[in-house]
C-alpha positions, 0 to 999 in steps of 0.5 A: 476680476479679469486677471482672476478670472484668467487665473482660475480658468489657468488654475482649472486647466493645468489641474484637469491635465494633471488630473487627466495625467493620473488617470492615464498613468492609473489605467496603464501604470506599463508606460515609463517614467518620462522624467527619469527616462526608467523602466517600471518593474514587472507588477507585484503578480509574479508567480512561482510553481516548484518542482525538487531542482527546478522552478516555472516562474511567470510575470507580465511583460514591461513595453519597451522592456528587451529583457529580464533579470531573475534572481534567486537565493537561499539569502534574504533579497533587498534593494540593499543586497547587491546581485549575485551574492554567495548563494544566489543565481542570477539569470538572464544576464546573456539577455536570454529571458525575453517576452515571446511575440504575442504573449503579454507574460514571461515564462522560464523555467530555471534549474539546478535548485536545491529540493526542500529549500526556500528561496527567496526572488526577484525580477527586474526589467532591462532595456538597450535604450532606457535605465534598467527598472527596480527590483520586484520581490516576490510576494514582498520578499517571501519565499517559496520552496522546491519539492523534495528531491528524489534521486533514490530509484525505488527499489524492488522486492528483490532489493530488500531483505530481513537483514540488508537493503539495497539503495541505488540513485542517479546522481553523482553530487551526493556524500553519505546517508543517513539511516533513521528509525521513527519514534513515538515523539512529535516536534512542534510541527507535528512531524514524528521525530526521527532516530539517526542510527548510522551515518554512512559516508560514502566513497568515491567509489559508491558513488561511481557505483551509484549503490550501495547496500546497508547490511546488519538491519532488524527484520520487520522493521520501517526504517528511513533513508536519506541520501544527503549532499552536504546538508542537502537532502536529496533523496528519501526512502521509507522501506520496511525490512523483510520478515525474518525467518520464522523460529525453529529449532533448525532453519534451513534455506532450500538451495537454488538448485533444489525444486522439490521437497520431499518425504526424504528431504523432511526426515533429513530436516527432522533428524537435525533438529531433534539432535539440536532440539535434544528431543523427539518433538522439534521444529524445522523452518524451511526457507523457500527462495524468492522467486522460486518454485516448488514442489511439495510431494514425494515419490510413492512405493509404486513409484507415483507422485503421492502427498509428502508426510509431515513426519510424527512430531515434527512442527514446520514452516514453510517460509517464502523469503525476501523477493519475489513471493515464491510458489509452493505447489501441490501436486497431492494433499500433504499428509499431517498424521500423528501430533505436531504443535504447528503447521504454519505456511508464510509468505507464499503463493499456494496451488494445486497441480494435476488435480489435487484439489486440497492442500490438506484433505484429512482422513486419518487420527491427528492432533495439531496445535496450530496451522496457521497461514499468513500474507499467503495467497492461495488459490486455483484448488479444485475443490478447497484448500482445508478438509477434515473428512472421514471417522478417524478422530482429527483435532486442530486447536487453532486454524488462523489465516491472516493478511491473505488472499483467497481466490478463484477455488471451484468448490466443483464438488460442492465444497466449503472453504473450511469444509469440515465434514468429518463423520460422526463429529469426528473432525474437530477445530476448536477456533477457526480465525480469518482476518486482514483477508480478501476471499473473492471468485470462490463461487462454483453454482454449488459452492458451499460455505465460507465455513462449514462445520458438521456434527461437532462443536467448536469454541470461536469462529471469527471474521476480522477486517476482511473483504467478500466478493463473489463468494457462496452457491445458490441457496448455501449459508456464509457460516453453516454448522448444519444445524441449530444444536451445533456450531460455536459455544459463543456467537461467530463474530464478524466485525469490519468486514465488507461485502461486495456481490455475491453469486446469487440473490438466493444466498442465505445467511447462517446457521449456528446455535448461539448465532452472529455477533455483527458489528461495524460490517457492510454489505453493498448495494447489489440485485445479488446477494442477500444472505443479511436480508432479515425482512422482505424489502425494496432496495434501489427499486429492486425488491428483495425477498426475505433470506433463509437465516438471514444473518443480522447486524449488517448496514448497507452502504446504498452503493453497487460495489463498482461504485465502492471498488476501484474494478471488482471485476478486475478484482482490484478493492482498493476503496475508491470512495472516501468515505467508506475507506474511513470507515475502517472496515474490510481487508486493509491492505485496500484503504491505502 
């Protein structure tokens, strides 16, 4: 019994020590493997964060470790995957990667990765008095992947045209480009299938340049370019391509030198396009160059600055080219007498000088098929841009303006927008449509309407995806035909529109005979502005009394506009609020 008793209490003792063993290795599992005299491998915690040509890589530090070995590679990694193979890069091996004093991690970062690549890594311990630990993998032996690099600079406006783009980069290791066009088909991941339309292969030559540019492209169109190094994608740009020249039966770029177009200058133009046209009814395109400015006006018989006149059957666009957008600058109003199928104005900034206060301030007989302005910014005109006045008889067929925007008008003499105040009905635009538009700042105390039509009938007036802030005088009408037995035969339409502030809280709503078709359209939260106000009503602890023709339909979001915008007072609309950017409604140009 007493050798039994020896033995059990043996027994018991050599297992509370193998026990107390365990436990030590268990709550420090840093210490080493005695037996094999080994390092142990860094924990399974090894991080990654990747950028295009680099990596930051963390691990915690082994005791007795001097240094690390970190090995990365395009190839599988196994214990059976000898170091440094094809593909790999291997680091550390100078004993450069070592812990820092007082930190119980390792942070390096490595370069000369390749972007949009996975690689695969691992990590062992080494020491100068013990053997060198195994292997660690990185999540088991998944992979991560770099960024996608960039090496394209990002080109400027002067670098795009309708027909060639301009690509320029900061590297040397590059060997040709590829130029791609989406198209409607998707892969199994969801990605828009790409169309590769050429394949530049560039020479020593570009690329000691580090540019080249790509010619014979469409206008209007998104193309994607990819600046390639073998079968590594090293840069990628979305661009889309300029607006070609508009059609006409004579396109003419103005040179750099010329900085007026005058009376002279269209009768020219015109002479042209009627021989190329065979007919006395032609149209002219002019070109204005990016960057430019100027002036449109002629010299009068006195020989004094007067409005230049659009010659009787002549069409003409006035087209900014590629570049930065140019300035047409009035000095008078243009004079549009006689007939003409267009008067469009494209891609331009618009304003007046010396006070001429319109660009268009109609009095005599015309009768124009369209004018149309389009991705133009107008603004600065005293009193509006668009007139109709006087007892000739004028008629415009359609009045569109579209992907514009409108700002800082005075409206000093109490003016409207669209102000069409002809006598006796004698003014006379049969479809007015304003949309992918921001009109802000017109807001003279006596500014009037956005829209006023006076003693005459019209067909539509229509606000599409537009965006309103500080528009409209005290007590005037957003739409206004100065009375319920005129306007248009069917309702104005508003629809995915927003509108910020107003002016003042006494702004009313509109007036028109078969009234408002309202639809998907806000208005924020503000203590001014409350032409939608069909009821009196306290909003936000503010108390609103009912408007004068308040116009119905609209929701209100519960927000002040500074809670909407990212700074309206700056006049910047990007929608910062997430939700009511997916809402879809107001100028488009600030959802993104």
């Amino acid at each position: 019994m007493k050798i039994n008793n020896i033995f059990f209490k043996k027994a018991a003792f050599v297992l509370l020590a193998a026990l107390t063993a365990v436990s030590c290795t268990d709550d420090n599992d840093w210490t080493t493997d005695s037996s094999l005299s080994r390092l142990f491998g860094v924990k399974d915690n090894i991080s990654v964060t990747s950028g295009d040509t680099y990596a930051e890589i963390t691990f915690n530090y082994v005791p007795e470790a001097t240094h690390y070995i970190v090995e990365l590679s395009t190839d599988p990694l196994s214990d059976d995957v000898p170091m440094g193979g094809a593909n790999a890069l291997v680091y550390g091996e100078d004993e450069s990667i070592k812990p820092q004093s007082g930190y119980t991690g390792v942070e390096l970062t490595v370069h000369g990765l390749q972007g949009a690549t996975e690689y695969y890594l691992r990590v062992k311990a080494r020491s100068n008095h013990k053997t060198e630990s195994r292997w660690v993998y990185y999540k088991e032996g998944q992979t991560f992947k770099t960024l996608a690099e960039q090496v394209f600079n990002i080109p400027t406006s002067t670098d795009i045209s309708d027909e060639w783009v301009r690509l320029s980069w900061n590297t040397d290791n590059v060997t040709n480009i590829l130029v791609q066009v989406p198209t409607d088909q998707v892969d199994d991941e969801g990605e828009t299938i790409l169309n590769t339309v050429r394949n530049i292969t560039l020479t020593d030559e570009i690329k000691a340049a580090h540019e080249y540019t790509i010619t014979g492209l469409t206008g209007s169109t998104s193309y994607i370019f990819t600046i390639m190094n073998g079968d590594v994608k090293r840069g990628t740009l979305n661009i889309s391509t300029a607006a070609p020249m508009p059609a006409g039966n004579l396109k003419y770029e103005l040179p750099a030198m010329v900085t007026k177009i005058d009376n002279a200058l269209l009768e020219e133009l015109f002479e042209q396009a009627k021989e190329l046209a065979g007919s006395d009814n032609a149209s002219v395109t002019i070109g204005l160059q990016g960057g430019s400015t100027i002036e449109l006006a002629t010299l009068s018989e006195t020989n004094e600055t007067a409005g230049v006149k659009i010659p009787e059957g002549m069409s003409v666009t006035f087209f900014g080219m590629p570049g930065e957008t140019p300035t047409l600058v009035v000095p008078k109003s243009m004079n549009i007498d006689g007939s003409h199928n267009f008067i469009n104005f494209e891609n331009l900034k618009i304003t007046e000088r010396s006070g001429a206060n319109y660009l268009i301030n109609q009095g005599k007989a015309c009768n124009i098929n369209n004018i149309t302005f389009k991705g133009c910014e107008l603004f600065g005109f005293g009193n509006t841009p668009f007139r109709l006045q006087g007892s000739d008889i004028k008629t415009i067929g359609n009045l569109t303006i579209d992907n514009c925007l409108i700002h800082d008008i005075s409206h000093a003499g109490g003016y409207s927008l669209i102000h069409i105040d002809a006598g006796g009905g004698k003014g006379y635009v049969n479809n007015i449509l304003i949309q992918n538009s921001t009109i802000y700042n017109v807001k003279a105390a006596n500014a009037r309407c956005i829209v006023q039509v006076k003693d005459t009938d019209m067909e539509s007036c229509k606000f599409i995806n537009c965006t309103f802030r500080n528009i409209l005088g005290s007590g005037r009408y957003f739409f206004d035909s100065n009375g319920t037995s005129k306007g248009t035969s069917t309702p104005v339409v508003i629809e995915n529109c927003l509108f910020g502030h107003m002016n003042t809280k006494d702004t009313r709503g509109g007036r028109n005979k078969t009234g408002f078709d309202v639809a998907n359209s806000y208005v924020t939260y503000e203590q001014d502005g409350c032409f939608w106000h069909e009821q009196a009503e306290t909003i936000n602890g503010t108390e609103f009394t009912k408007t004068a023709n308040a116009i119905p339909g609209f929701d209100n979001l519960g927000k002040a506009d500074t809670d909407i915008f990212a700074d309206p007072d700056n006049n910047d609309f990007t929608i910062k609020d997430e939700k009511v950017k997916n809402m879809k409604i107001g100028d488009p140009r600030w959802r993104n």
